[in-house]
C-alpha positions in Angstrom: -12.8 6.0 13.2 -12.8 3.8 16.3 -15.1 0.6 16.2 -16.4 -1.6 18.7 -16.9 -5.4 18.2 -20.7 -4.6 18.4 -19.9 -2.7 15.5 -19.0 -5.3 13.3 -21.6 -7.3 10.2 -24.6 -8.8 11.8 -23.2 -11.9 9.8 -21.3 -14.4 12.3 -18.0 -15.0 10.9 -15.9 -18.6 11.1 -13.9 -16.4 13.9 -17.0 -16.0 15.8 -18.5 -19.3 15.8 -15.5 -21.3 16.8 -15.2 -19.1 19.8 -18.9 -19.3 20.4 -18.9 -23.2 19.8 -15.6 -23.8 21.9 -17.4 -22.0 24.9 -20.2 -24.1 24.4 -18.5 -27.4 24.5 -16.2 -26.2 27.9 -19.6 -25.1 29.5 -20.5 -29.1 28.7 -18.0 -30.7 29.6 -15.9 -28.7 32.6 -13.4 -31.8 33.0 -12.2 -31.8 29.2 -8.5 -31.0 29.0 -8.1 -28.7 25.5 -5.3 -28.7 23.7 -3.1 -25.4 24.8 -2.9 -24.3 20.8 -6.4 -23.6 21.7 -5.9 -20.6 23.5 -3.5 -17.8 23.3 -2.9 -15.9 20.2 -3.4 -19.0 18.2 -6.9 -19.2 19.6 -9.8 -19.8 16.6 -11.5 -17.6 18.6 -8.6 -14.5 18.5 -6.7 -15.8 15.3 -7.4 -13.3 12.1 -8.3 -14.9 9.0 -6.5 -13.2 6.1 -6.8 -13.5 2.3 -4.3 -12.5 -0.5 -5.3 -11.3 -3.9 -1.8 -11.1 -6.5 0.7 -13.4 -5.5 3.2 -12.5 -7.5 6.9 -11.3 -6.5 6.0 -9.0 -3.6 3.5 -11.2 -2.4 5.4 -14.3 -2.4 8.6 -12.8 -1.7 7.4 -10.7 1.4 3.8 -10.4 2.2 2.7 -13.5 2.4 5.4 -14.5 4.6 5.8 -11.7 7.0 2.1 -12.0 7.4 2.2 -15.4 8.0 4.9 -15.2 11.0 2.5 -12.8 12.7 0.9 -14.7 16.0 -2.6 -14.6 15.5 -2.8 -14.5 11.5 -4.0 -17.4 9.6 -4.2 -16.9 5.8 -6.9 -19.2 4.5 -6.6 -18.1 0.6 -5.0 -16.6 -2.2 -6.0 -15.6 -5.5 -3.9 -14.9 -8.9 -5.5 -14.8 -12.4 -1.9 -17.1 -13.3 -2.6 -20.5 -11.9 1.3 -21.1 -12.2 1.9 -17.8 -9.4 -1.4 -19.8 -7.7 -0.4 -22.7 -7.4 2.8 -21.0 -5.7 1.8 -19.0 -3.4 -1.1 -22.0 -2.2 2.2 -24.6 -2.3 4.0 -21.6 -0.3 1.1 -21.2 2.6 0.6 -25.3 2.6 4.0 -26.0 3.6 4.2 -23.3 6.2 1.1 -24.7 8.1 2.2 -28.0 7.6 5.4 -27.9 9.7 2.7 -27.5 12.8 0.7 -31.3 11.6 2.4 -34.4 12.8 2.0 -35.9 9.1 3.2 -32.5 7.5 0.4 -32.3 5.2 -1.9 -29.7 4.8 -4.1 -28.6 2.6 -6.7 -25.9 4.2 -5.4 -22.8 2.0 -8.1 -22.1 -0.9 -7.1 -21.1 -4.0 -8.9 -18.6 -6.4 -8.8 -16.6 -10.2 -11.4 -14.5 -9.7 -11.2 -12.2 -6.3 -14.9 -12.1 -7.1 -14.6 -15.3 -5.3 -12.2 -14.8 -2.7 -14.3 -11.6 -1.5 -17.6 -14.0 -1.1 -16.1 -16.1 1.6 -17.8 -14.8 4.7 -15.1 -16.5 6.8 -12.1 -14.0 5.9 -11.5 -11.2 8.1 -9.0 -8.9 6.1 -7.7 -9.1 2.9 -3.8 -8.3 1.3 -4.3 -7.3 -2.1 -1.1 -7.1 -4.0 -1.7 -6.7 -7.6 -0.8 -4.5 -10.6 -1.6 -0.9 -9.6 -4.2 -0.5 -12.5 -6.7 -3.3 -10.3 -5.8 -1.2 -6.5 -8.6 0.9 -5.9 -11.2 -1.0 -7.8 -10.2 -4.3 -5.7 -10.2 -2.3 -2.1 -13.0 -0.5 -2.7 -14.9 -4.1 -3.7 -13.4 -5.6 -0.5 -14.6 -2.7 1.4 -18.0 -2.9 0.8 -17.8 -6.9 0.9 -17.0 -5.6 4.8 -13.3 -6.8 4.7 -10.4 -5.1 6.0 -8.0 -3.9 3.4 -4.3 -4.0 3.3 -3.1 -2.4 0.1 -0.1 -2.3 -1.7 1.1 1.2 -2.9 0.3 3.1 -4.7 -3.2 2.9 -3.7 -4.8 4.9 -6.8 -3.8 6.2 -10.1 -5.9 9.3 -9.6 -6.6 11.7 -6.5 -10.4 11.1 -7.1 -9.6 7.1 -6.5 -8.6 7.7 -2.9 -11.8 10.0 -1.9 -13.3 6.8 -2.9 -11.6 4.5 -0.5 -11.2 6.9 2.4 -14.8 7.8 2.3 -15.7 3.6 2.2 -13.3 3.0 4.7 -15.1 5.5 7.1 -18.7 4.4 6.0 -18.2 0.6 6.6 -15.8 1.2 9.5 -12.9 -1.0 7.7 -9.7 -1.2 8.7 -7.5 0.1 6.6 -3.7 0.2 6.0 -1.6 1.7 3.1 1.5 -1.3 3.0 4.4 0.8 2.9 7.1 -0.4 5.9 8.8 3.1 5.5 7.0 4.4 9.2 8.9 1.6 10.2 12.2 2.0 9.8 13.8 3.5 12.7 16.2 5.8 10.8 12.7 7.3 9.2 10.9 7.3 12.5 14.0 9.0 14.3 14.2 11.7 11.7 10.7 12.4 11.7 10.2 12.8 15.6 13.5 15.2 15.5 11.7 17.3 12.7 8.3 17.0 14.7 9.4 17.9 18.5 11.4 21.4 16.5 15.1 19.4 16.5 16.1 21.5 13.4 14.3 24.7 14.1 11.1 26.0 11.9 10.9 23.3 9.1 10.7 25.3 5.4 12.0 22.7 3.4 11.3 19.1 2.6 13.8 17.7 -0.3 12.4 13.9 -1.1 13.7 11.9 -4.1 12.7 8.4 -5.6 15.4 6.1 -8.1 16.0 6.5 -11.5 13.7 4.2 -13.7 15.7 2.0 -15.9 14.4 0.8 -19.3 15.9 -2.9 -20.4 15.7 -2.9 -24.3 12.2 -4.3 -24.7 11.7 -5.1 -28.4 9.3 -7.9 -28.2 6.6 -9.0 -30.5 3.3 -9.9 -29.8 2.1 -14.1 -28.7 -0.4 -16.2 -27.7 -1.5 -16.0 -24.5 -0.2 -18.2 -22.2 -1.9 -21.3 -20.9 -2.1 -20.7 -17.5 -2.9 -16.8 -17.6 -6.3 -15.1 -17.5 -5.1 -12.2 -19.4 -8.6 -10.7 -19.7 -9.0 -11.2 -16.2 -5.3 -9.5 -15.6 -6.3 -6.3 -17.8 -9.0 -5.8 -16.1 -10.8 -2.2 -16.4 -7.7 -0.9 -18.7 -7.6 -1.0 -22.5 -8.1 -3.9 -24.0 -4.2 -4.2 -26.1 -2.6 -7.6 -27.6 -0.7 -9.6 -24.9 3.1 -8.9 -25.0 5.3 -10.2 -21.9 7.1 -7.2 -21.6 4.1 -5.3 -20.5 3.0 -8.0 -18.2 5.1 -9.9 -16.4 8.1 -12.6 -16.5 6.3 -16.3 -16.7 7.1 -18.9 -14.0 9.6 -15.8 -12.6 8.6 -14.6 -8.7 12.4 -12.7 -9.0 12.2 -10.3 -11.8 10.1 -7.3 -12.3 7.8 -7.1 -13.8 6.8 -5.1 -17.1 3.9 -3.6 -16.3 5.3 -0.9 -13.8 6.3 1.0 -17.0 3.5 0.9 -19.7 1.2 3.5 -18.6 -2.1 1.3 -19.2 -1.1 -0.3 -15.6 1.3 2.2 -13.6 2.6 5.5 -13.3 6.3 4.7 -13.2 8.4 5.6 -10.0 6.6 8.6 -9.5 4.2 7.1 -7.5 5.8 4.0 -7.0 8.6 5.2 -4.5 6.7 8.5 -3.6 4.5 6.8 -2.1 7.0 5.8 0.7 9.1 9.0 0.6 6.3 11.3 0.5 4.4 9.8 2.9 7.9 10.4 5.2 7.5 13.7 4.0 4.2 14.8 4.8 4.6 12.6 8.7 7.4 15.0 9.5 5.2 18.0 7.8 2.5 17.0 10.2 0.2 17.1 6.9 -0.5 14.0 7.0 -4.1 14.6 6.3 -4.1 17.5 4.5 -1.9 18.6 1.3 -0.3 21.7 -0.5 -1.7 24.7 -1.6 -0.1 25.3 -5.1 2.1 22.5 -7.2 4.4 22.7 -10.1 6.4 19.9 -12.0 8.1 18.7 -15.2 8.7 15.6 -17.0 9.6 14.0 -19.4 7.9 10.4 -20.7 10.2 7.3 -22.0 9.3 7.1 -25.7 9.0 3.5 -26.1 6.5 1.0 -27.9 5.5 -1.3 -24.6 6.8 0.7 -21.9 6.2 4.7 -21.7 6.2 5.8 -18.1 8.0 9.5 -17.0 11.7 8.7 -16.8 12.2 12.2 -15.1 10.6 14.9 -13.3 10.7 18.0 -11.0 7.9 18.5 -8.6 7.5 22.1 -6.3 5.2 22.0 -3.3 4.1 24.9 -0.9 1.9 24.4 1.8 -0.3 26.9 3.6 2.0 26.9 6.8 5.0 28.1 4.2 7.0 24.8 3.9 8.4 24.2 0.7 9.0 20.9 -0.9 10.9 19.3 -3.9 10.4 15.5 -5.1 13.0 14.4 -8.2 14.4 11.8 -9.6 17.2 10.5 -8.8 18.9 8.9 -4.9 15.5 7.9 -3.2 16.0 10.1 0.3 13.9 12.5 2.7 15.6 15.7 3.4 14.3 17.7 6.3 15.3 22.0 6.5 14.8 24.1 9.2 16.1 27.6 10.5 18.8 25.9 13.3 20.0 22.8 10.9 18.7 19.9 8.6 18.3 16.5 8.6 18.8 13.8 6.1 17.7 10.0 5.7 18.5 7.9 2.3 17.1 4.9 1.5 20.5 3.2 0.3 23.8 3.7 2.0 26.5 5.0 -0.4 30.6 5.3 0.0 30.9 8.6 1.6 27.4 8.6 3.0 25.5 7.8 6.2 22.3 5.9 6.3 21.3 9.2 8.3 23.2 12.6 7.8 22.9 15.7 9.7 24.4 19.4 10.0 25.4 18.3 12.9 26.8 15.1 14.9 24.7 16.4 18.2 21.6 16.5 16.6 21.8 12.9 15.6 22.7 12.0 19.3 19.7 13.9 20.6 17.0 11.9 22.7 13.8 12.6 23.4 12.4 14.1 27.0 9.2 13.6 29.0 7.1 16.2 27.2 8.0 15.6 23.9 5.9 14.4 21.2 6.5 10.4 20.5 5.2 8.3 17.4 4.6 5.3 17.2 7.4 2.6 16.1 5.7 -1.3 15.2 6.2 -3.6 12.1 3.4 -2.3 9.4 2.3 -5.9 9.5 1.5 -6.0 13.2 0.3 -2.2 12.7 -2.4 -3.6 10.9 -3.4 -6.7 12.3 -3.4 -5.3 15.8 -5.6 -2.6 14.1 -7.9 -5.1 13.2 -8.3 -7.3 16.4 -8.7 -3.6 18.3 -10.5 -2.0 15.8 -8.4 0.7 16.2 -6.5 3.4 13.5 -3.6 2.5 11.9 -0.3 4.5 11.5 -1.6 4.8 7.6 -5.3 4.3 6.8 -6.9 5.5 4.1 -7.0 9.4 4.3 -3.2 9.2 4.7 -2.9 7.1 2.2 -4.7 9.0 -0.1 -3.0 12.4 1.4 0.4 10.6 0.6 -0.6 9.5 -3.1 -1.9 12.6 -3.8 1.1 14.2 -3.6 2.4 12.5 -7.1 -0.5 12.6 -8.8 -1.2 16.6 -8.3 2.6 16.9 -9.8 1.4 14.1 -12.7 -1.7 16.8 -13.3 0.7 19.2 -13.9 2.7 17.8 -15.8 0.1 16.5 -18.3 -1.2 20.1 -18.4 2.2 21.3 -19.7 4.2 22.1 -16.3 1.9 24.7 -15.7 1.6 26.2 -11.7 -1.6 24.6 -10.3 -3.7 26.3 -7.2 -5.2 23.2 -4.9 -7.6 23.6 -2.3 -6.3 20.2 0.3 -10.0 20.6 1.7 -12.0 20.4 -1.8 -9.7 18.3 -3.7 -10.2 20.6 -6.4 -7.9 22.9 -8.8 -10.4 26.5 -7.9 -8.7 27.4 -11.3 -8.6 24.6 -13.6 -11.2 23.0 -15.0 -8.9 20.5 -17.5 -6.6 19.8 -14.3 -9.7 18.6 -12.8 -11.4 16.6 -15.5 -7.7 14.7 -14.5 -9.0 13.9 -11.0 -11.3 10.9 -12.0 -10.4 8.1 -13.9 -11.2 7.4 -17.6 -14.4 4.9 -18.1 -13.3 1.2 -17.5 -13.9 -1.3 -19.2 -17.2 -3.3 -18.6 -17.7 -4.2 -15.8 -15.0 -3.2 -14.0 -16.2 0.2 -12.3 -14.6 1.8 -8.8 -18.6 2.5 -8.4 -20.6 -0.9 -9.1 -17.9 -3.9 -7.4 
């Protein structure tokens, strides 16, 4: 949905009444020479005010500095329920903004443990939320209505229902939205993709996609105290309540190593939906069903047997979609394959000996270039995608019905999987198994624990 700036909360944000008050003051006082860090991107009056919730080794290893580089982005606050990662990430944006003072001091980036918190300031624009998957949807779906825009780590959900959720706040609040995956914007993925799209390799009827093997470290650990500076409650959230062990958590005063929680199923679905949500979202762009899904799904799995971490450590998932392409997700080299009746195309993730970053049936269609009527996508850093999206109000190359679209993908093969590998009809329009009434009890989350609900934040 497109928005106008009339569209925007009747409350006057920080944005706002800098630009209002700077106008003010020129209208004064005509002679009065501003400084030129007044105006341009850098403006009070243009620059996006940006939060972070989770600074932990994504955030502080990427996100909050790619953001930060952005002309036009001012982040004026993070939040982490471990003040040690808080105290980081604050140190982190401080020293960044103080390169710009004369003194090199600076101090202006707030610091939260509750998001609660972070959420009430009327002065932020958008939010980055980058935090265990278990918190995703219940943390967008809070900023959304608190009438931020939401940038959101993937996976955005742990169930298909989750995403309705988000897609339909999204559209009701007219919130910009964007799924953080940088896959749209890698060239090598964006090439392949406009080949597939403009009929390079023929009639598409097969997509092969693939994520990386899941390795489990040994992980005998016993359980301790909690420590000091972590708000473990806090950090579990709505999932079961279970005795702190740093396996399942996260490595302490560590921004390098990652963490446990990606494979105890209380917080995570393993790489199933951790890399599928960039892969499958390749996928479904060079599908063109971006914002629909398949009509039948199959898969297989197997779950690690372990005592802190329990995640699928294989699986097999079969797609078809109503215009007859097929698809196969596994584990194993993360890739996108591409199939069609005159050749195929193939992108991988890593470049191995023998192998291409891109690979094709043939050398020629690799060298092929696009002409005047063909069909071109976009190409922009997912960053900028977003902020641009939010100064324009505009759409950006993943909101939230792709995103959801995307996700959905791994959980419909997770349903089936939990139901015993059986073959599951989907209606894409419904969201609904027409044929399976346990495979849809599946598409809501369980209860969480009070009073963290997707409905009440």
């Amino acid at each position: 949905m497109q928005r106008t700036p009339s569209d925007r909360p009747t409350h006057v944000t920080r944005r706002q009444f800098l630009g209002a008050a700077g106008a003010a003051v020129v209208a004064a006082s005509a002679p009065l020479v501003l400084p030129r860090r007044l105006f341009g991107a850098q403006a009070p009056s243009n620059r996006i005010t940006l939060g972070f919730i989770g600074t932990g080794r994504q955030a502080a290893g990427m996100n909050i500095p790619e953001f930060m580089a952005v002309p036009g982005v001012q982040v004026v606050a993070v939040c982490d329920v471990d003040a040690w990662r808080l105290g980081e990430a604050k140190r982190l944006v401080d020293s960044h903004y103080g390169k710009d003072r004369p003194s090199g001091a600076y101090s202006g980036c707030a610091a939260f443990r509750d998001f609660r918190e972070l959420l009430a300031r009327r002065d932020i624009d958008a939010v980055m939320i980058s935090t265990p998957d278990h918190w995703h949807a219940i943390m967008a779906a809070a900023a959304l209505r608190a009438g931020k825009d939401v940038s959101l780590e993937k996976p955005i959900t742990r169930v298909i229902g989750e995403g309705r959720v988000l897609a339909t706040l999204a559209e009701k609040h007219a919130r910009v939205f964007r799924v953080d995956s940088e896959f749209r914007s890698l060239e090598r993925f964006h090439h392949a993709v406009e080949l597939v799209r403009n009929g390079r390799i023929g009639k598409l009827h097969t997509i092969r996609s693939g994520s990386p093997v899941e390795e489990f470290p040994p992980e005998a650990e016993d359980v301790t105290p909690v420590p000091a500076e972590l708000d473990y409650d806090l950090w579990l959230g709505p999932a079961e309540h279970v005795p702190y062990i740093q396996k399942r958590v996260h490595p302490r005063q560590d921004l390098k190593s990652r963490p446990g929680w990606f494979r105890s199923r209380l917080f995570a679905d393993g790489m199933l939906t951790n890399w599928g949500a960039h892969l499958n979202d390749i996928a479904q762009w060079g599908n063109d069903t971006e914002r629909t899904g398949p009509v039948e799904v199959k898969a297989t799995g197997a779950f690690h047997d372990g005592a802190v971490w329990n995640v699928l450590e294989k699986f097999e998932a079969w797609y078809r979609f109503a215009n007859g392409v097929q698809m196969f997700y596994t584990m194993g080299e993360p890739h996108v394959r591409f199939e069609g009746d005159k050749g195929w195309i193939q992108v991988n993730y890593y470049k191995k000996a023998g192998h291409d970053f891109v690979e094709a049936s043939s050398p020629a269609l690799l060298a092929e270039r696009l002409g005047p009527g063909d069909l071109r996508l976009p190409l922009r850093s997912e960053r900028v995608d977003f902020i641009e999206a939010v100064k324009t109000r505009g759409q950006t190359l993943e909101d939230a019905e792709v995103g959801q679209r995307t996700i959905s993908l791994c959980h419909l093969a997770y349903v089936s999987i939990q139901r015993g590998g059986v073959t599951l009809a989907w209606d894409p329009i419904k969201e609904r198994f027409p044929e399976d009434d346990a495979a849809n009890r599946l598409l809501m989350p369980p209860p969480a624990r009070a009073p963290w609900s997707l409905d009440r934040l």
